[in-house]
N, C-alpha and C positions, 0 to 999 in steps of 0.2 A: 348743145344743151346737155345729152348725155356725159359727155367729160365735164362738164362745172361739176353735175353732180356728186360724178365720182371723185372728184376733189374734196368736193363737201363732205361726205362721205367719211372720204380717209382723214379729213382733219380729225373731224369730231371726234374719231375712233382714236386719234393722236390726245386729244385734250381728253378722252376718258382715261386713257393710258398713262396719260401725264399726271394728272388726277388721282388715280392708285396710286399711283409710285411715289407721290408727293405724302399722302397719307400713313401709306406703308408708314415710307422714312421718317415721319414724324411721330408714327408711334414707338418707331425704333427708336427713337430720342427719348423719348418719355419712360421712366423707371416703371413697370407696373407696380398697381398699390401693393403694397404688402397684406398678407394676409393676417388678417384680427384674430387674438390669440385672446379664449376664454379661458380665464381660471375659474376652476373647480374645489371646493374645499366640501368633498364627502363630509368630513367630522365637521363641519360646524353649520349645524342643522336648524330648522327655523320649524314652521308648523307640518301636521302631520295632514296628510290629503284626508277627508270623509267620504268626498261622493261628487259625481260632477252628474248632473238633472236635467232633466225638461219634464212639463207637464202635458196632461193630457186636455186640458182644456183646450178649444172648445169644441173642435173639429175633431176629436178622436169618438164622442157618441153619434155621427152618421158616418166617419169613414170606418171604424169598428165594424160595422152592417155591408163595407162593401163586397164584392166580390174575393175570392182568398185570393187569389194569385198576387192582385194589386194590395190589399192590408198586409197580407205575408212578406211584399217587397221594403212596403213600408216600414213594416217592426225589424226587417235586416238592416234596414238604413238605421235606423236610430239604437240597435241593441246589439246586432253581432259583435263579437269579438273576433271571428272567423275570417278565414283570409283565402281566396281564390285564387286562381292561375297568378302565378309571377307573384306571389304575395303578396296581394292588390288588397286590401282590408274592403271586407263587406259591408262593416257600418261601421260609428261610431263607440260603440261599446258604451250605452253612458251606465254607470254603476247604481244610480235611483230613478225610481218614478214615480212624481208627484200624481196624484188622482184624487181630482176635483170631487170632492164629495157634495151632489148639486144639494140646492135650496127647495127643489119641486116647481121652479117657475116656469118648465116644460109642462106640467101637468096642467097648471093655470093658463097655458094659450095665448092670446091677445090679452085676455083679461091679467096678466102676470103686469102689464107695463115695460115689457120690455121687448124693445120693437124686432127687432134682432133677432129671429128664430133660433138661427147657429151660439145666441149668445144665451139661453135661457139653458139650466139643464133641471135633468131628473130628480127625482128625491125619493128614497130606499123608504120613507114613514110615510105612509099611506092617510089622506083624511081619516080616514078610521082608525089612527094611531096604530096599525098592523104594520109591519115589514113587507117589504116587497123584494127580495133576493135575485129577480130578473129583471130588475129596472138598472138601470143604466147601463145597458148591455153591452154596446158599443166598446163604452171606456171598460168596460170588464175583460172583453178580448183582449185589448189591447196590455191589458194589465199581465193578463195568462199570458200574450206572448211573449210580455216582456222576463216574466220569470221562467217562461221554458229555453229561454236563451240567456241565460245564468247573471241576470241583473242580480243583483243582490240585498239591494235596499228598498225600500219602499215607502212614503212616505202620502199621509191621509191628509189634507185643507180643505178649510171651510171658507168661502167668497158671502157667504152669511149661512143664518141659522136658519134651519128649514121653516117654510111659510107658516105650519100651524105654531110655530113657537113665535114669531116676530111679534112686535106691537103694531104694527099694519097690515099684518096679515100677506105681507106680500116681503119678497125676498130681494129688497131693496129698502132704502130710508126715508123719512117723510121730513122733510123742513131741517135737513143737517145734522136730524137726533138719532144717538145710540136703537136701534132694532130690538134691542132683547131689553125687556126688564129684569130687575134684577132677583126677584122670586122665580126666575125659570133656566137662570144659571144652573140649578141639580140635573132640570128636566133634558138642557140641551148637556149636560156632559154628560146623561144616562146614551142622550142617542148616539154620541160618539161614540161611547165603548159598545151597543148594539153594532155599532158600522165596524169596526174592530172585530170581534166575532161574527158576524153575520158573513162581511168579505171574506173572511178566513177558509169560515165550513163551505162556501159555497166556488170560491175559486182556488185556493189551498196556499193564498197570500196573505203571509202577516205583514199587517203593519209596523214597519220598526217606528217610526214617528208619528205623531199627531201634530196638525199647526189649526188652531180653532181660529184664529182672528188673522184677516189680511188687512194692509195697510189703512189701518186704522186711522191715520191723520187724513184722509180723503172725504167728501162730503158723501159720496155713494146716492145722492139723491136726483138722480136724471135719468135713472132709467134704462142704464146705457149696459147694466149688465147687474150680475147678483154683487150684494155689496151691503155693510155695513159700519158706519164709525165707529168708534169707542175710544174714551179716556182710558188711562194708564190703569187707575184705578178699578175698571170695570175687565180689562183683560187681567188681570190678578185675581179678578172674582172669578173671572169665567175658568182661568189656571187653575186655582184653586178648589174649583170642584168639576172638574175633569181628573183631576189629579187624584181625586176622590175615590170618583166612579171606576177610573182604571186599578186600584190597588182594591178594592171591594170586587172586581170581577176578576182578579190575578192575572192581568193583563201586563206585559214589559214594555208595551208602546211607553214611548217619550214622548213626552210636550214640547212643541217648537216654539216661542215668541222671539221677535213679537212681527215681525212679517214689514218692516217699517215700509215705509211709500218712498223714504229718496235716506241717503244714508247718515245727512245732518242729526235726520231726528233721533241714532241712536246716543248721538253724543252732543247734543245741546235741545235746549228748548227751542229756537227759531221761533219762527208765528202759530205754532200751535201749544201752546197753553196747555198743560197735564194732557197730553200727547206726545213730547216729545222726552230728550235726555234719558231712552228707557236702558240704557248701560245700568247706571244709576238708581233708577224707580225699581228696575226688577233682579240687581244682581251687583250692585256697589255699596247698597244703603240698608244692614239689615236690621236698623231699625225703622227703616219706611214699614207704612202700611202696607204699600206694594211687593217688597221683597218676595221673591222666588226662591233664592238662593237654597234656601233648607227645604224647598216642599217634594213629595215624593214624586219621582217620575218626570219632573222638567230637568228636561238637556240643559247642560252648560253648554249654551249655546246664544248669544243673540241673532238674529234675524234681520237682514234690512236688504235691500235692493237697489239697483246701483242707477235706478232710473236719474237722470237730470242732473248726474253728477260727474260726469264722463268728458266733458269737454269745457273750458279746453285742458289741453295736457296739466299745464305748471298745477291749475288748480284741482285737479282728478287728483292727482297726486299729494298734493296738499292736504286735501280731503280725507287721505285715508290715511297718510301719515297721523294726523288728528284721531281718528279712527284705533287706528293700529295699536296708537298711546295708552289709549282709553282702555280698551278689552286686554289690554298686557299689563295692567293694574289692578285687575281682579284676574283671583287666582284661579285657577284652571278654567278659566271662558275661554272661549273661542270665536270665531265671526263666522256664519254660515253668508255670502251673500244669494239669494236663495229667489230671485227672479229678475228677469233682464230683460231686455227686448228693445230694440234703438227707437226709441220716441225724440218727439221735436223737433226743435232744428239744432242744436246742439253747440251753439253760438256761430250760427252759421258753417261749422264744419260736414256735419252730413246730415238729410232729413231723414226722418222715420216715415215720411211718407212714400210711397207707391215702391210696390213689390222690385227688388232688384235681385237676381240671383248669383252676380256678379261678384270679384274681387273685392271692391270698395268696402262694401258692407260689411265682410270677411276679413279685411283687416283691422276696422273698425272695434267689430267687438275682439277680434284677439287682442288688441290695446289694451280693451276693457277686461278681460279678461287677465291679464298681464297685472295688469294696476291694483288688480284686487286679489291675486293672486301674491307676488312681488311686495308688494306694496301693504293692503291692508293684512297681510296676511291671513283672508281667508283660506280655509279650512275643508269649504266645501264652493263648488259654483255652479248657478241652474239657471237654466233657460227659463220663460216663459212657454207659447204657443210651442211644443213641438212639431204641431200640425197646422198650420194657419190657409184658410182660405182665401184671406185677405189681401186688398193691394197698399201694402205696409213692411215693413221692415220688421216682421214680429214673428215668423217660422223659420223652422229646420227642415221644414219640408211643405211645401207648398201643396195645394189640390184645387181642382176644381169644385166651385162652389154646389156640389150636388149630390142629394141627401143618398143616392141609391147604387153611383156610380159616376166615374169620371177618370182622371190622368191627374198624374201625379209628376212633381217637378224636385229634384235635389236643390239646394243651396248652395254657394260656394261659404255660408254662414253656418251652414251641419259641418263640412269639413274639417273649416279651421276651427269649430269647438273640437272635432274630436283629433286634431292633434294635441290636445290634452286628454280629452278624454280617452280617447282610444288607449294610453300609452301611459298616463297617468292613475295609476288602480290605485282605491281604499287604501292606506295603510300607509304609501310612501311620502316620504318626508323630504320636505323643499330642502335644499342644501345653496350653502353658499355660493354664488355664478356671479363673475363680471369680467370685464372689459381690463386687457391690459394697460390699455391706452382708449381713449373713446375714437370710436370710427370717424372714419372721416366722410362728410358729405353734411347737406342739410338734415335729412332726417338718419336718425341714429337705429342702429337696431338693437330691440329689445330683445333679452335674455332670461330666461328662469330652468332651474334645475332639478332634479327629483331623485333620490333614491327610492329605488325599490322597495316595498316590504323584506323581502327575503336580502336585502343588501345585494345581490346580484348582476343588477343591470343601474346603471344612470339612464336618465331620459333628459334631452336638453333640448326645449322648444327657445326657437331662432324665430322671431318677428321682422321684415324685411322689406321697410313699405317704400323703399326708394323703388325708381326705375330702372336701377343698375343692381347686376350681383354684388355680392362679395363673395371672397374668400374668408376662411377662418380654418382656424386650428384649436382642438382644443386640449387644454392645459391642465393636469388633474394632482392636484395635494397629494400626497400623503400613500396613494395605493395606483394600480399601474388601471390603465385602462386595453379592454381587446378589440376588438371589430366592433365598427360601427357602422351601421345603416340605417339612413334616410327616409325619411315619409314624406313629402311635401304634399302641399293643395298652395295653388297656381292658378294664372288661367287657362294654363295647359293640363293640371291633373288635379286629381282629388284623392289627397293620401299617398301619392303615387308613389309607389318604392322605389329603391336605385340599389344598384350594389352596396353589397358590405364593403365597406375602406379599411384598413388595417393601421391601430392606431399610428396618431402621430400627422396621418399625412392631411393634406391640405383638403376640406370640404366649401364645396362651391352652395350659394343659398341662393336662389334663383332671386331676380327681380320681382315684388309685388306679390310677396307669397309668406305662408307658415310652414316654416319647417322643423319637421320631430326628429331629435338626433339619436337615438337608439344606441348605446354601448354595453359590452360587456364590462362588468366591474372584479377585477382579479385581485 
């Protein structure tokens, strides 16, 4: 019995042997792939970067109050530029931060209608029409730490107009109708430029933008969070005397519109009816009513957000291609797309629902990101939730649901935004990148490239959502390239750096990962 054993034994250990050796030699047959060689053309230059965002809604006014150790770990995640042991990057670097300027529906309680505690917030105008410069205190920290850690932009939104201004008195809509009449358009752009100085003296943050209306093609009438609709022609009202009130108080805040709900609406009517085609209403047509174009203090900028429009691929692209057309037809516009957050089902490619912290999600929006970058050639790109409590596809950084104290969770979806953001600053300009040949395999990897402000350094973020590496080389027009090192997020790192390579030689892009290619430009 013991000798069959050992018999058995030594086979098997034959047939695993046999086994390598068979494999071996058969990779030895096989040529490996070559390595994918990007060209680079520095000189032919496409839009210029603004700002890569997340906001503070809704969880930054109780995590703001938490203990410092944990809010202090939080604002490195989402703001350092700073880099630890082995040059490991401490956060994301994002260059703005949106701050919800609430409606008061915190102040109203239950009585607000909105059932959602985490989803109501503060409001700086008091029932008694007074300011309150300690109310929202939470998102105020948050604000300070984002500017002591050298964010650089800042931007003001309104999710509606605070409760004593609505026509229901409450900071949401009644029966699908516009919130603000039109006699209190002076009164809600007085309190704007009040929020504009007030935030200022009291946290020592200007605001460089203003965006007074969010996704105005939306019904906002359920309760589900502060919200109001509006026709085209009413956010031109409401533009227009905001635009007012900031030039009457010597204020340089910008006005943002128009905040679209999906990215259709900025270049067609669709099903909403003097709601949509606002390229056109606020900045194609300057004999509309509507027209923006000449009024003081609005960005050349339009606004939309890239919800519902992401999948699948052919028509993402399609999409913004359309897009892309449109705002490069009027002169000097640009496309902010200026909130995200993976909702739905996506035509069955990935749900928005239930918290993942995982890769998937992480390549997901780098796509999205990719597409709108690449592609629609926005200008600027923003999260939604930078802090979400939620079990949802909607944070950069996750928490527990709890107003005093709790644990906090990274994303591999903070990561892969900030192998843009971290690496991608204000000022540089996407440059020509592609493929000498298209890769080979089912899924292909995406590409986009950046010069510097200072012309200095390229940045070349690698999308790589297959299950195998590649190799690649890259290829540079016109001027030489030096050292180049790596960042990835994986599901092995987040940001993780690698040695510098010296140009020319061959860079490996891990399976299932974003990777920032960092080069000298000589």
């Amino acid at each position: 019995m013991i000798f069959t054993k050992r018999i058995a034994l030594q086979l098997a250990a034959c047939w695993v042997l046999a086994a390598t050796l068979l494999a071996a030699g058969g990779a030895r047959g096989q040529a490996a792939p070559a390595p994918v060689t990007v060209r680079i053309d520095a000189a032919k230059t496409h839009q210029t970067i603004a700002n890569f965002a997340a906001s503070d809604a809704w969880a930054c006014q109780f995590v703001g109050n938490w203990p410092a150790a944990k809010k202090e770990a939080i604002a490195d995640l989402l703001f350092s530029t700073e880099a630890g042991p082995g040059g490991q990057p401490k956060g994301i670097g994002l260059s703005m931060w949106r701050f919800n300027v609430g409606a008061g529906s915190a102040e109203q309680g239950d009585a607000s209608g909105i059932k959602d505690e985490w989803r109501r917030a503060e409001s700086f105008l008091t029932p008694a029409g007074t300011y309150d410069w300690t109310r929202q205190a939470g998102q105020r920290w948050f604000l300070e730490a984002a500017r002591k850690r050298g964010v650089p932009q800042f931007l003001a939104f309104l999710n509606s107009p605070p409760v004593s201004l609505t026509r229901n008195g409450k900071a949401f809509a009644s029966a699908k109708q516009p919130n603000l009449a039109p006699e209190r358009y002076a009164a809600l752009a007085d309190y704007c430029a009040r929020v504009v100085e007030g935030v200022r003296k009291s946290t020592g943050v200007a605001f460089d933008y203003f965006s007074p209306v969010n996704e105005p093609q939306w019904d906002w009438s359920d309760g589900g969070q502060e919200g109001s609709p509006f026709l085209n022609d009413e956010i031109a009202g409401i533009t227009k005397a905001l635009s007012t009130s900031l030039v009457a108080s010597k204020l340089p805040t910008q006005i943002v519109v128009a905040e679209a709900g999906k990215l259709d609406y900025l270049f067609t009517t669709a099903d909403k009816p003097g709601r949509g085609d606002q390229i056109s209403a606020f900045f194609a047509d300057a004999a509309a009513p509507t027209y923006l174009g000449s009024t003081p203090r609005v960005a050349r900028v339009i606004a939309g957000h890239s919800y519902f429009t992401t999948s699948p691929q052919a028509q993402a692209v399609a999409t913004r291609q359309q897009l892309a057309a449109r705002v490069a037809a009027v002169p000097k516009l640009s496309y902010w797309q200026s909130e995200y957050c993976i909702l739905g089902d996506n035509g069955g490619e990935i749900n928005g629902g239930r918290r993942d912290l995982g890769m998937a999600p992480a390549l997901y929006v780098a796509r999205a990101i990719h597409n709108d970058l690449a592609v629609a050639n926005a200008t600027a790109w923003q999260w939604w939730l930078a802090v979400s409590a939620y079990n949802y596809k909607d944070g950069l950084v996750y928490v527990d649901k709890n107003k005093t104290d709790g644990n906090f969770y990274a994303s591999k979806m903070l990561w892969a935004l900030g192998n843009y953001s971290r690496f991608v600053r204000p000022g540089a300009v996407r440059v020509a990148a592609e493929f000498a040949a298209a890769p080979a395999g089912a899924t292909p990897l995406l590409v986009s490239a950046y010069r510097s402000a200072n012309g200095k350094q390229l940045v070349t973020v690698i999308i790589n959502e297959a299950a195998a590496p590649a190799d690649l080389r890259l290829e540079l027009a016109g001027r030489r390239l030096g050292a180049t090192q790596s960042f990835t997020t994986s599901d092995t790192g987040d940001l993780k750096p690698a040695a510098a390579v010296a140009a020319g030689q061959v860079l490996q892009v891990a399976p299932r990962s974003v990777t920032t290619l960092v080069s000298e430009l000589r």
